[in-house]
Structure formats: C-alpha cells, structure tokens
py3Dmol code that shows the C-alpha trace and the ligand (Angstrom):
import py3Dmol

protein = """\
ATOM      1  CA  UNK A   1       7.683  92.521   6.054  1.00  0.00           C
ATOM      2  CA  UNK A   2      10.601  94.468   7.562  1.00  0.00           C
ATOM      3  CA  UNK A   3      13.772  93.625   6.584  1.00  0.00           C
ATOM      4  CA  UNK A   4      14.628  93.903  10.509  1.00  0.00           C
ATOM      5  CA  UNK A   5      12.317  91.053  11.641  1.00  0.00           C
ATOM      6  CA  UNK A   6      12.780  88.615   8.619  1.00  0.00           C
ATOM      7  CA  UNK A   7      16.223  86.760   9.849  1.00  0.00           C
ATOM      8  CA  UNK A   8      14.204  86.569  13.651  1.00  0.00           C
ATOM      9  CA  UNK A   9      10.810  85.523  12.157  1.00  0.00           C
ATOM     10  CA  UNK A  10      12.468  82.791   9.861  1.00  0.00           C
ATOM     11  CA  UNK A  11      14.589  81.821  13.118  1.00  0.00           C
ATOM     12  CA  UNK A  12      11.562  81.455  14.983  1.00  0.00           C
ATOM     13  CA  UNK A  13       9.914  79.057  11.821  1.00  0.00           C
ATOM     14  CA  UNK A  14      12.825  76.880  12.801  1.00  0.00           C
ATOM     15  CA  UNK A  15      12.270  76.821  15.969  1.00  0.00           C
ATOM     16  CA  UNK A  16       8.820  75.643  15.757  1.00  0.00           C
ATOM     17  CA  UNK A  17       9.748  72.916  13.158  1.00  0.00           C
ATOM     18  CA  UNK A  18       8.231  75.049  10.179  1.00  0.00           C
ATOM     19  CA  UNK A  19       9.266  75.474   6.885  1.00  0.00           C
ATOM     20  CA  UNK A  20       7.798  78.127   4.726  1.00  0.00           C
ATOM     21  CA  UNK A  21       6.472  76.721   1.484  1.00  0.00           C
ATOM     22  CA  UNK A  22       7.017  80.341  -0.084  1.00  0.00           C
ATOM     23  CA  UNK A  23      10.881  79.412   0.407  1.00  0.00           C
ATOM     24  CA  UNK A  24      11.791  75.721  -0.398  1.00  0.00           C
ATOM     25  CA  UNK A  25      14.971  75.181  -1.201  1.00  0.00           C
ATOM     26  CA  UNK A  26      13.723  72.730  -3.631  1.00  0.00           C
ATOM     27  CA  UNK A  27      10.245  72.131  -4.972  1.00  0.00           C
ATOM     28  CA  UNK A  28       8.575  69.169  -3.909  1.00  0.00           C
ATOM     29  CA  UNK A  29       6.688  68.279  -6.786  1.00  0.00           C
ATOM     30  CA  UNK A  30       7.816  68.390 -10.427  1.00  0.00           C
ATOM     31  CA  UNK A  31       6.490  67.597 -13.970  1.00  0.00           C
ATOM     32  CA  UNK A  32       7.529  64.009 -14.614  1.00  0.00           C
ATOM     33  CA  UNK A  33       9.921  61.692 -12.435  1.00  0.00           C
ATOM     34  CA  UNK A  34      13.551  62.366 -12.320  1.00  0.00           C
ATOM     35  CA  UNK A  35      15.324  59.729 -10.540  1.00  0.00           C
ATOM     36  CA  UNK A  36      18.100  59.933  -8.206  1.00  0.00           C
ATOM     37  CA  UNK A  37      18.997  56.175  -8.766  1.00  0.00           C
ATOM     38  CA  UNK A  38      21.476  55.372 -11.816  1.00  0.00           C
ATOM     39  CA  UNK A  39      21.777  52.477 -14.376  1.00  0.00           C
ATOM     40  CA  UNK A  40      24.133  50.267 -13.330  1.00  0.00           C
ATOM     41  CA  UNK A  41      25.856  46.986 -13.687  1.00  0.00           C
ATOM     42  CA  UNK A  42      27.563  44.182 -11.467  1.00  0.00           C
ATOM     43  CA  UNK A  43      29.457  41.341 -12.442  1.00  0.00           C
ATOM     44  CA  UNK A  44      29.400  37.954 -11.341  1.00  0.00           C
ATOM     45  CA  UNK A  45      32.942  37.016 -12.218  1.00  0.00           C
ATOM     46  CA  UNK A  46      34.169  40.050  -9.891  1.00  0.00           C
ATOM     47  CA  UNK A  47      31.912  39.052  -6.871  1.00  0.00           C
ATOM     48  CA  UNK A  48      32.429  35.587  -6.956  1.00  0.00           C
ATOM     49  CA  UNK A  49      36.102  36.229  -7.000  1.00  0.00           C
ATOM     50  CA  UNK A  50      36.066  38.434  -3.924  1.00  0.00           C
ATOM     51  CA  UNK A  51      33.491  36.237  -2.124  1.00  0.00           C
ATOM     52  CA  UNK A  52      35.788  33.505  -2.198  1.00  0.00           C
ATOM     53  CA  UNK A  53      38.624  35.538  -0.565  1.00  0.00           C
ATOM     54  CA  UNK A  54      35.793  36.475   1.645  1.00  0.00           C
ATOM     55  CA  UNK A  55      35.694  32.746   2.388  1.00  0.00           C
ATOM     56  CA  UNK A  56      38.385  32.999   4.041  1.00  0.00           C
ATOM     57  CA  UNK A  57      38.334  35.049   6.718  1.00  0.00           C
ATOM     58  CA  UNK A  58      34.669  35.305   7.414  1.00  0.00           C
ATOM     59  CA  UNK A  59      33.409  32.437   9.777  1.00  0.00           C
ATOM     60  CA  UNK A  60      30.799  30.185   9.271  1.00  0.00           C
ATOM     61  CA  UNK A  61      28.552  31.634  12.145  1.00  0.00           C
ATOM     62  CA  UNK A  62      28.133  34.680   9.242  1.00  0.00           C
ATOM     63  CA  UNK A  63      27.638  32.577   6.489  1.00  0.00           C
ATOM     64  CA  UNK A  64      23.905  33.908   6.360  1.00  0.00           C
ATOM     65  CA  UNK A  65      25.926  37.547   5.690  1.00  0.00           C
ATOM     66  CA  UNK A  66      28.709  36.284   3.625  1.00  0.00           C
ATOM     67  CA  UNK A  67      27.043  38.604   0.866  1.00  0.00           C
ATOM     68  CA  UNK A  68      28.146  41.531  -1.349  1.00  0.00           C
ATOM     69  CA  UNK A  69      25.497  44.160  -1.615  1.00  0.00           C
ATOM     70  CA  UNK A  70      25.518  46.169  -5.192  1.00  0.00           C
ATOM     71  CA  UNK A  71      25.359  49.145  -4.317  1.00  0.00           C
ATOM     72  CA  UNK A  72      23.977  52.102  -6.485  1.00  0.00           C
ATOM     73  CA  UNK A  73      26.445  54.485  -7.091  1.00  0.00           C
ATOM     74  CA  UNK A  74      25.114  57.883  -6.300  1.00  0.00           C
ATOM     75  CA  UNK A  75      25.633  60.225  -3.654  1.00  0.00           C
ATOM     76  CA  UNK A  76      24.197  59.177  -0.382  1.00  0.00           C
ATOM     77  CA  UNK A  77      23.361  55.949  -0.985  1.00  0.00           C
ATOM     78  CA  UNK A  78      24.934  52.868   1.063  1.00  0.00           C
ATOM     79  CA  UNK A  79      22.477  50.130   0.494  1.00  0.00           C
ATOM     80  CA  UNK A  80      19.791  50.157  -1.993  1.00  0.00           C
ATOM     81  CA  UNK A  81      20.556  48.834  -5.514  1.00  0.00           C
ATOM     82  CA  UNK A  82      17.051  50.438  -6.500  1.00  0.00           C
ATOM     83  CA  UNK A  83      14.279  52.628  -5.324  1.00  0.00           C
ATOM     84  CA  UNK A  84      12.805  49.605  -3.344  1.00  0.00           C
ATOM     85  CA  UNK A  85      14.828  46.281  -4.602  1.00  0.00           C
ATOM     86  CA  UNK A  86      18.264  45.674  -2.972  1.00  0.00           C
ATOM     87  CA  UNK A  87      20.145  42.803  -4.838  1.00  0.00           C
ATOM     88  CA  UNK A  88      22.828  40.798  -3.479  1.00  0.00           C
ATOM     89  CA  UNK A  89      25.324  37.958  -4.429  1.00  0.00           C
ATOM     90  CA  UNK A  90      25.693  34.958  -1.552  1.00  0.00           C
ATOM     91  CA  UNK A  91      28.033  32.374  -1.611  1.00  0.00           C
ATOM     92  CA  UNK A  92      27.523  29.058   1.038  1.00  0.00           C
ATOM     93  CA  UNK A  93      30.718  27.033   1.147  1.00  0.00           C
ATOM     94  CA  UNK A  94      30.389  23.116   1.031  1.00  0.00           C
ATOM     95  CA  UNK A  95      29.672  21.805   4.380  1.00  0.00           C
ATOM     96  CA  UNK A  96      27.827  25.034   5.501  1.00  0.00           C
ATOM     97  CA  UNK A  97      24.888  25.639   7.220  1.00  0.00           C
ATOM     98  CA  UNK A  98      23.440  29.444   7.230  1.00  0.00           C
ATOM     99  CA  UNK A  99      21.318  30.347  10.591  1.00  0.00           C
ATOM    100  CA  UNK A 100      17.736  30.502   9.925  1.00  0.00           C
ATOM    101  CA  UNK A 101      16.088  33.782  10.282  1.00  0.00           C
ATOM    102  CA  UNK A 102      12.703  35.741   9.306  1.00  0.00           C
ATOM    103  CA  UNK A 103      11.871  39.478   8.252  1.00  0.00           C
ATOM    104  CA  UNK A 104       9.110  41.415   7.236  1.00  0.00           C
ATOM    105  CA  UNK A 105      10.801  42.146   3.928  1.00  0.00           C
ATOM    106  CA  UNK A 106      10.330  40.058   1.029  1.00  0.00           C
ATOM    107  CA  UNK A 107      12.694  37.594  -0.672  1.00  0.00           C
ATOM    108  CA  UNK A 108      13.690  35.458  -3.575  1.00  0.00           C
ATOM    109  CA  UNK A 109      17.062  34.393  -4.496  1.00  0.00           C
ATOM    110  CA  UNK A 110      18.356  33.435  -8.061  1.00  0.00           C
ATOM    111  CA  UNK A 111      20.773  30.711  -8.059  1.00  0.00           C
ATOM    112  CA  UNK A 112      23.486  30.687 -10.082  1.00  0.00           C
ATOM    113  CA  UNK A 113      25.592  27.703  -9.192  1.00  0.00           C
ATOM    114  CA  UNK A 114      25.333  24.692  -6.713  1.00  0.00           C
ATOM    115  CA  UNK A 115      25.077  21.323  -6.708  1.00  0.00           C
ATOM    116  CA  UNK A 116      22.613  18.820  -5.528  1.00  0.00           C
ATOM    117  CA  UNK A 117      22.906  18.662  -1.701  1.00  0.00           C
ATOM    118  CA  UNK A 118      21.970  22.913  -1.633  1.00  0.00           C
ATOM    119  CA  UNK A 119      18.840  24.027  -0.081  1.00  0.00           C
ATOM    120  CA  UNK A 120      16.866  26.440   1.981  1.00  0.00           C
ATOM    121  CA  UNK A 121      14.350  25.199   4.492  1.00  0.00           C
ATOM    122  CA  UNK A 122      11.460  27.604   4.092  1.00  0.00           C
ATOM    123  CA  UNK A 123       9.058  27.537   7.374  1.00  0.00           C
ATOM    124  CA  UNK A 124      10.449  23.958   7.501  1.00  0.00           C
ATOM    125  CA  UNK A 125       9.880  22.866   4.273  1.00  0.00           C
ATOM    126  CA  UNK A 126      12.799  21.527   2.777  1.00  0.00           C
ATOM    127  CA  UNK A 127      13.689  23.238  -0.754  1.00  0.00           C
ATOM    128  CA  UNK A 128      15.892  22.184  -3.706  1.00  0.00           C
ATOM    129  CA  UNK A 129      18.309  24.726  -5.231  1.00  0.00           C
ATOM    130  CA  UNK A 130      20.068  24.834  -8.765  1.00  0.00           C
ATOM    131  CA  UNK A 131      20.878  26.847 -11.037  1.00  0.00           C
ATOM    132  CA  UNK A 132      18.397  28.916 -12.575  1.00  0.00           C
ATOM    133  CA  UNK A 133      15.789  27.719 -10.007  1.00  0.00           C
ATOM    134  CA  UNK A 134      14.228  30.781  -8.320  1.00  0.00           C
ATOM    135  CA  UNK A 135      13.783  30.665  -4.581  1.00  0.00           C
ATOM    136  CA  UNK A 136      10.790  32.340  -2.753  1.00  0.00           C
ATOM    137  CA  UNK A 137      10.923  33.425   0.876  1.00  0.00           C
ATOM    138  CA  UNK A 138       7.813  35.927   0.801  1.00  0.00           C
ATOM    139  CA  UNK A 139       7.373  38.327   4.002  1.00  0.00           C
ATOM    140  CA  UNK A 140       7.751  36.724   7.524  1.00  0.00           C
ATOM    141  CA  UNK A 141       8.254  32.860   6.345  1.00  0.00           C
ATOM    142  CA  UNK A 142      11.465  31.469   7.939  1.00  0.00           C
ATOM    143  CA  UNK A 143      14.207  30.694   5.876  1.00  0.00           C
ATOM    144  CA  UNK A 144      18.082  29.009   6.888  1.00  0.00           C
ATOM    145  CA  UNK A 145      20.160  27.920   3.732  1.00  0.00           C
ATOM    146  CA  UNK A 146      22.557  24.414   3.940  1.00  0.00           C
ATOM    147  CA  UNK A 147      24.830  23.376   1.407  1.00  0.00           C
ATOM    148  CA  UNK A 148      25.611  19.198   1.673  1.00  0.00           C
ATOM    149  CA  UNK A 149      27.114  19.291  -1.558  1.00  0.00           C
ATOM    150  CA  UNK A 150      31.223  19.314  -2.259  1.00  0.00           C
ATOM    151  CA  UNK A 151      31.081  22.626  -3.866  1.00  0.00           C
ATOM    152  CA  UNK A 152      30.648  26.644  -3.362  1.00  0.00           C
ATOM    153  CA  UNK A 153      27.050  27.547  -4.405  1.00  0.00           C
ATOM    154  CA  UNK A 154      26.255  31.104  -5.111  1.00  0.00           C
ATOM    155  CA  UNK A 155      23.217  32.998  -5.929  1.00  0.00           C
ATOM    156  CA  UNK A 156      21.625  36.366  -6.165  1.00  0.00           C
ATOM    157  CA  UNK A 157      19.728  37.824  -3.668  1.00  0.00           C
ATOM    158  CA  UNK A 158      16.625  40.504  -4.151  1.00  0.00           C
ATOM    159  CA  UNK A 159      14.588  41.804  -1.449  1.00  0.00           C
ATOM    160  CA  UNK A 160      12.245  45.161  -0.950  1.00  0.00           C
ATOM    161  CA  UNK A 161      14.687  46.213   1.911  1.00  0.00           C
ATOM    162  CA  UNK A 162      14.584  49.550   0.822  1.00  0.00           C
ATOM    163  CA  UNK A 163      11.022  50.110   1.089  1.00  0.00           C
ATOM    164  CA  UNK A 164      10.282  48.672   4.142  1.00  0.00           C
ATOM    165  CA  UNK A 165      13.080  50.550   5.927  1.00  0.00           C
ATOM    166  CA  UNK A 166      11.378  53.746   4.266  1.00  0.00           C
ATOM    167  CA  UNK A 167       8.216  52.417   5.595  1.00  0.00           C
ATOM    168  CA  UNK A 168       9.044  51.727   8.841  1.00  0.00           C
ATOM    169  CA  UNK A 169       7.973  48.293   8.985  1.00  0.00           C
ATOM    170  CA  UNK A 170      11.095  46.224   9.527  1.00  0.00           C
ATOM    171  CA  UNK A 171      11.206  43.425  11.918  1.00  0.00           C
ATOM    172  CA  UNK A 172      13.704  40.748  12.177  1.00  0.00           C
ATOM    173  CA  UNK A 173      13.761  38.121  14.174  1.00  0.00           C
ATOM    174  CA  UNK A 174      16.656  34.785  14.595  1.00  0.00           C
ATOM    175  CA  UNK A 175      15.653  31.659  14.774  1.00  0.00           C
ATOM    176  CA  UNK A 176      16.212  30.340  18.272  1.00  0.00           C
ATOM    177  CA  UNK A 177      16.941  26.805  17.014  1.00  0.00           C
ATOM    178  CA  UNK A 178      19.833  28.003  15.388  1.00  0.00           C
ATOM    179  CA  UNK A 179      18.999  26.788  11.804  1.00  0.00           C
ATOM    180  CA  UNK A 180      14.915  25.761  11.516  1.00  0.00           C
ATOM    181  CA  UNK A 181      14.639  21.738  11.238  1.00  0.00           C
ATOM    182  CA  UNK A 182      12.779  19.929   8.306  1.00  0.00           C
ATOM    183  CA  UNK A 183       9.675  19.475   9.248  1.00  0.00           C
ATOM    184  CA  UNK A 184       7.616  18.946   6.100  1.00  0.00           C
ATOM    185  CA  UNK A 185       7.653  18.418   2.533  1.00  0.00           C
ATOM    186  CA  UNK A 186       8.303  20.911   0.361  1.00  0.00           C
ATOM    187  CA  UNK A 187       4.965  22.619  -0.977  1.00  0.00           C
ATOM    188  CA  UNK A 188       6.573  23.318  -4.984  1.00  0.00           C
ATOM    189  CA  UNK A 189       5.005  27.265  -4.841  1.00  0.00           C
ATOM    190  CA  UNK A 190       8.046  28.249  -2.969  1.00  0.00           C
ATOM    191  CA  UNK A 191      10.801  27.102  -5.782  1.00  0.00           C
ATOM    192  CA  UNK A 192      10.076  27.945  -9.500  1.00  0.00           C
ATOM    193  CA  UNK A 193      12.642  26.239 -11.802  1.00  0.00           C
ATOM    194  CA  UNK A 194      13.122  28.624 -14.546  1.00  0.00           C
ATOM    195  CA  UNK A 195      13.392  26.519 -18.041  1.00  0.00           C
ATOM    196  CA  UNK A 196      10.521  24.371 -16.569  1.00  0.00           C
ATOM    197  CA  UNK A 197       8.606  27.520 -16.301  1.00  0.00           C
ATOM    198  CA  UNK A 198       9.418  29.055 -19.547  1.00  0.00           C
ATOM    199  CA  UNK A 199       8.317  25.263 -21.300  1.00  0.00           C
ATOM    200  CA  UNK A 200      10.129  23.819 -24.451  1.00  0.00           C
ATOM    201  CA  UNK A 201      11.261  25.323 -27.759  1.00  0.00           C
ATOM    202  CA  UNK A 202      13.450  28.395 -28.851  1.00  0.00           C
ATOM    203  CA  UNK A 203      10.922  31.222 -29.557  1.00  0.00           C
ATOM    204  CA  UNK A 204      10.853  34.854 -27.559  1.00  0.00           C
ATOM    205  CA  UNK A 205       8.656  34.305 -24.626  1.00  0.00           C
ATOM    206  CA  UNK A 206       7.975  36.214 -21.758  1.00  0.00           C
ATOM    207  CA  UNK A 207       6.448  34.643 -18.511  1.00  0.00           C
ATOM    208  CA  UNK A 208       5.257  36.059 -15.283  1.00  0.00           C
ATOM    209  CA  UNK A 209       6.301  33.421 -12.355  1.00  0.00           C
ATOM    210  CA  UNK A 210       5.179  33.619  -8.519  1.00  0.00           C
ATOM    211  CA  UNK A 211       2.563  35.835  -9.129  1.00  0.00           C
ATOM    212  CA  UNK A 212       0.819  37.684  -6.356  1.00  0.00           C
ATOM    213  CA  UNK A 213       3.210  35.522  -3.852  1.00  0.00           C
ATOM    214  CA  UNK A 214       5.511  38.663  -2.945  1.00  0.00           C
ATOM    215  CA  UNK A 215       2.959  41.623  -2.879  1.00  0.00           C
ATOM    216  CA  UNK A 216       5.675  44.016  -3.899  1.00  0.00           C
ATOM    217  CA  UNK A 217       7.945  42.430  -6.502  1.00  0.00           C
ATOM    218  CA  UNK A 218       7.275  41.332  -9.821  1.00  0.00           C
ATOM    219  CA  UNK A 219       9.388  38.483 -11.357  1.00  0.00           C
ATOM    220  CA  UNK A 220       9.339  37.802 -15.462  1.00  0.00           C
ATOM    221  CA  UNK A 221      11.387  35.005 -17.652  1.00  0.00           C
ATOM    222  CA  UNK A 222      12.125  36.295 -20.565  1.00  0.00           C
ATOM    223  CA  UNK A 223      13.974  34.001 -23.412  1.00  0.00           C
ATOM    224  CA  UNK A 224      14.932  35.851 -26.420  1.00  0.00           C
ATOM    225  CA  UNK A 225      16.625  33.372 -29.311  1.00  0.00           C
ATOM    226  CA  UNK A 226      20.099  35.250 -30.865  1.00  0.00           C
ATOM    227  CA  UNK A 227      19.190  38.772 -32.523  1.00  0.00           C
ATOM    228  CA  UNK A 228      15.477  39.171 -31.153  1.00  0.00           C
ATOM    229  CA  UNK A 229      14.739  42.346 -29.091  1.00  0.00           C
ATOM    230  CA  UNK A 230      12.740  43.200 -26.096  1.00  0.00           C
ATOM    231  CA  UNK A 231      11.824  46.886 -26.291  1.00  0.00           C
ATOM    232  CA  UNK A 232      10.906  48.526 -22.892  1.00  0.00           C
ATOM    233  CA  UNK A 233       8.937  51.933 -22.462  1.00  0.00           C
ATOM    234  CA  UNK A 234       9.658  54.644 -20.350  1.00  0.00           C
ATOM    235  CA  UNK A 235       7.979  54.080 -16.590  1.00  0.00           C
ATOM    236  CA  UNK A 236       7.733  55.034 -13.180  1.00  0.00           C
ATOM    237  CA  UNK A 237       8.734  51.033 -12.781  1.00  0.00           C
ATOM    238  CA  UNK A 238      12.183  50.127 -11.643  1.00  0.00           C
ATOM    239  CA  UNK A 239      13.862  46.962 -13.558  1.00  0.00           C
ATOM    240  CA  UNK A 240      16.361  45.100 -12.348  1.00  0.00           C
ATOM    241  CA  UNK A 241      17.922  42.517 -14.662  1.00  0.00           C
ATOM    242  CA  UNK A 242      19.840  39.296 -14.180  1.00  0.00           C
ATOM    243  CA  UNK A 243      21.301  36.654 -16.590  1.00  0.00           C
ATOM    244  CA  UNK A 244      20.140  32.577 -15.992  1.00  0.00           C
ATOM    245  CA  UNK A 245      21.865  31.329 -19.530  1.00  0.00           C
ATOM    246  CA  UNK A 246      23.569  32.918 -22.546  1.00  0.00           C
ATOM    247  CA  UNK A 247      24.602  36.423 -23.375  1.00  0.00           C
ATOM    248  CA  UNK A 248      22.411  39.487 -23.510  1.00  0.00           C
ATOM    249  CA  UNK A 249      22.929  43.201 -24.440  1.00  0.00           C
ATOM    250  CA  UNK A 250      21.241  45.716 -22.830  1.00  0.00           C
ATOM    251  CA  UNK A 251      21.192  49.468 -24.176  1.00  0.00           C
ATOM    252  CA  UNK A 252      19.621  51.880 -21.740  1.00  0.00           C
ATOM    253  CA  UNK A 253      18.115  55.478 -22.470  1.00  0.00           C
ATOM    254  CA  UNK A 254      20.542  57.958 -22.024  1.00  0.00           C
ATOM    255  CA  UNK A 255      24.260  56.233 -23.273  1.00  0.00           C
ATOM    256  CA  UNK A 256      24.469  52.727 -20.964  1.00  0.00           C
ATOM    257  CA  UNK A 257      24.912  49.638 -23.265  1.00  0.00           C
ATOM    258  CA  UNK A 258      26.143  46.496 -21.673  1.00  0.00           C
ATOM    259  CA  UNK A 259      26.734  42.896 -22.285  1.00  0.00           C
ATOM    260  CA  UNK A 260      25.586  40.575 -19.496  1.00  0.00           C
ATOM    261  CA  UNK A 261      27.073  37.192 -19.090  1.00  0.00           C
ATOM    262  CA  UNK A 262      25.082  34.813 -16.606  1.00  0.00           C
ATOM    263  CA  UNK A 263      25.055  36.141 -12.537  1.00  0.00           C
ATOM    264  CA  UNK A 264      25.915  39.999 -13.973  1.00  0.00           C
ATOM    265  CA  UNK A 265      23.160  42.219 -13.302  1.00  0.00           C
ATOM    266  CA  UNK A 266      21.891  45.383 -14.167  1.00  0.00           C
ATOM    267  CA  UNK A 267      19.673  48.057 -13.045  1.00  0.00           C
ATOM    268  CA  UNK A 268      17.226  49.984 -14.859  1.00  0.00           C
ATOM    269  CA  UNK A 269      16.013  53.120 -12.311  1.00  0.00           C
ATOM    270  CA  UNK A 270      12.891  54.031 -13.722  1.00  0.00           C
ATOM    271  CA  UNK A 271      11.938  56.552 -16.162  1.00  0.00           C
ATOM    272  CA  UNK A 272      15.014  55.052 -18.595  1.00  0.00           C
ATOM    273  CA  UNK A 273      13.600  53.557 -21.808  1.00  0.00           C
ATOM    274  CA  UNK A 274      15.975  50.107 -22.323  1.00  0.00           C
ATOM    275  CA  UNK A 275      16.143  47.443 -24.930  1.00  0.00           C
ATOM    276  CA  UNK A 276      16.958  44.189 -24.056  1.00  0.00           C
ATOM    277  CA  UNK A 277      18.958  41.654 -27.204  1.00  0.00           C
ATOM    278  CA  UNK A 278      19.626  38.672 -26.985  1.00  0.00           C
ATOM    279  CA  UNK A 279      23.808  38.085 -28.006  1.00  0.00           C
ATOM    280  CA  UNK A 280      22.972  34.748 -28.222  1.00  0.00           C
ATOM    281  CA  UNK A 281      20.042  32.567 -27.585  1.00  0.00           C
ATOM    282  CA  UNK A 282      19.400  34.079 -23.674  1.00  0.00           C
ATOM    283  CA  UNK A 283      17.094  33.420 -21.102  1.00  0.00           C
ATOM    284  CA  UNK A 284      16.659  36.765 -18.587  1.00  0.00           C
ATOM    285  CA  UNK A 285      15.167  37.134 -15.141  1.00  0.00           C
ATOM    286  CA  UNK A 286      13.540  40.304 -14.545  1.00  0.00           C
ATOM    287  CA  UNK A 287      12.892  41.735 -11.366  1.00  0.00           C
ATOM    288  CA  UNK A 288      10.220  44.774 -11.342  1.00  0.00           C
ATOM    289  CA  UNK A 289       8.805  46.654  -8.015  1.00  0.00           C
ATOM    290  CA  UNK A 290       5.791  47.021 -10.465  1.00  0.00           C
ATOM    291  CA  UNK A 291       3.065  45.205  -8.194  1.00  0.00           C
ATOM    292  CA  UNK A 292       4.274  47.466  -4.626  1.00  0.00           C
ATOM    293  CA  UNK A 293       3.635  50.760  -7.339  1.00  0.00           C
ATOM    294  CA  UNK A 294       0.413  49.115  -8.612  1.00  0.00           C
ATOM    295  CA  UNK A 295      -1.272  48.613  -5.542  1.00  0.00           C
ATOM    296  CA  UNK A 296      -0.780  52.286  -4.876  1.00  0.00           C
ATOM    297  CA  UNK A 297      -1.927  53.649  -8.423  1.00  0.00           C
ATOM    298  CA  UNK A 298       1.401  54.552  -9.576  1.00  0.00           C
ATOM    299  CA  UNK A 299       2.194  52.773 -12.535  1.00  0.00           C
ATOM    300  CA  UNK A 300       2.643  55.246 -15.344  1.00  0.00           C
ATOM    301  CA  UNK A 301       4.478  54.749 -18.587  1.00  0.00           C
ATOM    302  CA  UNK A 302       4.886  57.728 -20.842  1.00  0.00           C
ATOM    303  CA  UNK A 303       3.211  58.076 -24.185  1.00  0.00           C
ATOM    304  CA  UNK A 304       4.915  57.423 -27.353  1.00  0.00           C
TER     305      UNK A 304
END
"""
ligand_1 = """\
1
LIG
Fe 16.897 36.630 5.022
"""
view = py3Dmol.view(width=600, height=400)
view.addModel(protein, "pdb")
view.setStyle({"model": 0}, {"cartoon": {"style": "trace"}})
view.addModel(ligand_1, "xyz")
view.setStyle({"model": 1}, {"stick": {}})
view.zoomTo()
view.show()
C-alpha cells in the first residue's frame, strides 16, 4: 500500500471501531499464562489496628462497609486482591448491627475474633460466628451481621467481586427492613466450624468444606503439624491463603517467603509454584477460584 494512504486508511480503521490484527500492539494470545496479579501479603495486626481508628469516625449506618480491601499492588488495579477473589478484613463493634443486603456475587467470611453474641442472619436464618468458623452467604441469599457481644469481632471477607463485575452480572440490592429479622432456625450448611471439620488428632490433613455451595470458589482446611510441607504445582488456579491457628511459612516461586500469623493473608496469582510449612503445628484456610475455572475447562497445571 502507498505510503500516502496508510496514516488515512488506519485513521479510517479507527473510525469504524477496527483494529488490524496485522498490527496489535500486543498479541493476544501467548504460550503459557503470565499473570498481571502479584504475590502478596496482608497483615492482620496492621488492619485491625487501623480498623479500630476507623471505629472512630465511621458511623454505625456503614458498619456493613467498615472494611479494608487488600488490594493487589500492581498498576491499575484498585480493587481485586486476585484474578476473581477480592478479600477483605471487617470489624463490627459491640452493640452493632450491620444493614442487611444481597448480591449476585458470592460470599464467605473467615472469622477471626468475636465472642458469643456475633452473628449473621442469612435469608433469616440466624447464624453463630467464632473464630475459625467459616461463614457462607452463596449468590443472592440475604445476609445483615449483629454483634450482641461486649467486644470488637473481626473477620475476613472473600467474594468473586472481580469476576462478576468482569462479567457483567452484578446486582445489589438493600434490604428494605433495614437489617433482615430472624425468621428461622439456622439450617448448619451455611456455617462450617473449621476444627470440627478437620476432626481430631495432629496429622497433615487436607479437607474440602462447602463443596459445590459457591459455584465459583473453592475452600480447603489444611492442618500441617510443625515441620510438615504442603507442596503446590504450578496452575492456572489462583490461591489465596489465610491463617485460623498457629504459624505458617509460605515460600512462593519466584523469591516471596513469608511467615503468616493468624488473620495475615496471602495471595498466590496463579502460575507461581508455592510451598506451604507449617512453623508450628498450623491449621490454613485456602481459598481457590478453582471450581469458576473448572466449569469452564480451564484448569491446567504444568507438567513436572
Ligand atoms: Fe455483602
């Protein structure tokens, strides 16, 4: 082509919302994943310090957004802590009611302290919170949290925010009651206490909880007794990793090696091969988007 009429011809591309594959800027497929998200860690001590301040100047009517969002740290990014999971820590002062809301993305909280007297009503059931118990508010269900107790409780937050705002399929709605009454008993599905689920005794065990309940997160206990090792492959999943009692390391692909004390957490984007150790005698909730990828064919781990 003419030198003369390139410049107009590509103008005119534009102009009709083309872009010539001949001239990407950047391919748009490539041999094996390369992901934008980084490893990175959050500690509890730090966010429950500046949640407290938070406490202070951020009313009660916001108490269901009294959160901090971990953030991933690359260029671009305001929200997402991975791919598809965003993770948050929540405090809910004594006294405090959160208003009761629903969304079409997926939840579960980890709780990390509160007394008895904290709990989320759940399509108005009524359910229990304490530490280490695992919280379920799948797709759509109603959910308000209430804390009767004489102390702060805290937890962590995960939800596949990310995805559906890439899907396009985000609806939210308030409760118009304000925060949802009890009106039944709890059914037991929706709260998974972990060292109930993981059973007695010491040895390394790994245990898939609340199967199939969120179609697009996976949830794992893992308990590891001092010095044992969890070795995890390369794949297209993304981990995220939290910390319900003792100390574990965790040594990522690539340089990252960090101790987690209970409420840090970590996250593993995919395509980083991690060990987990346990410090000490350790029991680990892991967080996977590995049943959204599966459903779509995309779980791939590279060979050894
Ligand atoms: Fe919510």
């Amino acid at each position: 082509m003419n030198q003369d009429i390139r410049a107009p011809y590509y103008g005119e591309l534009g102009r009709l919302s083309f872009s010539p594959g001949w001239a990407r800027p950047e391919p748009a497929m490539w041999p094996a994943p390369k992901p934008k998200f980084r490893p990175a860690v959050w500690r509890y001590a730090a966010a429950r310090a500046a949640l407290e301040q938070a406490g202070d100047f951020v009313p009660v009517e916001q108490a269901e957004r009294r959160n901090l969002i971990m953030v991933n740290p690359i260029e671009g990014n305001i929200y997402a802590t991975s791919r598809n999971i965003v993770s948050a820590y929540q405090m809910v002062k004594a006294g405090e009611k959160a208003r009761s809301h629903r969304h079409t993305a997926a939840a579960l909280r980890l709780v990390v302290e509160a007394k008895p007297g904290t709990y989320t009503v759940v399509d108005g059931a009524r359910v229990d919170m304490a530490p280490g118990d695992v919280v379920l508010t799948p797709s759509w269900c109603w959910h308000g949290h209430a804390n009767e107790s004489d102390a702060t409780s805290y937890w962590i937050d995960f939800l596949d925010v990310p995805f559906v705002q890439h899907s396009e399929a985000m609806f939210f709605e308030q409760n118009p009651a304000g925060f949802e009454q009890i009106t039944r008993n709890a059914p037991s599905s929706y709260r998974i206490p972990s060292r109930e689920a993981l059973g007695g005794g010491n040895d390394a065990k790994v245990v898939e909880v609340a199967k199939g309940a969120l179609p697009t997160i996976g949830l794992h206990l893992i308990r590891l007794p001092a010095g044992a090792r969890r070795e995890v492959a390369k794949t297209t999943v993304n981990h995220l990793y939290s910390v319900i009692s003792g100390k574990a390391r965790v040594t990522i692909e690539g340089g990252a090696d960090e101790s987690l004390a209970v409420g840090d957490v970590i996250t593993v984007p995919c395509w980083h091969a991690h060990t987990l150790e346990a410090d000490e005698d350790v029991i680990v909730f892991q967080v996977t988007d590995e049943p959204l990828l599966a459903k779509v064919g995309l779980v791939k781990t590279a060979k050894a």
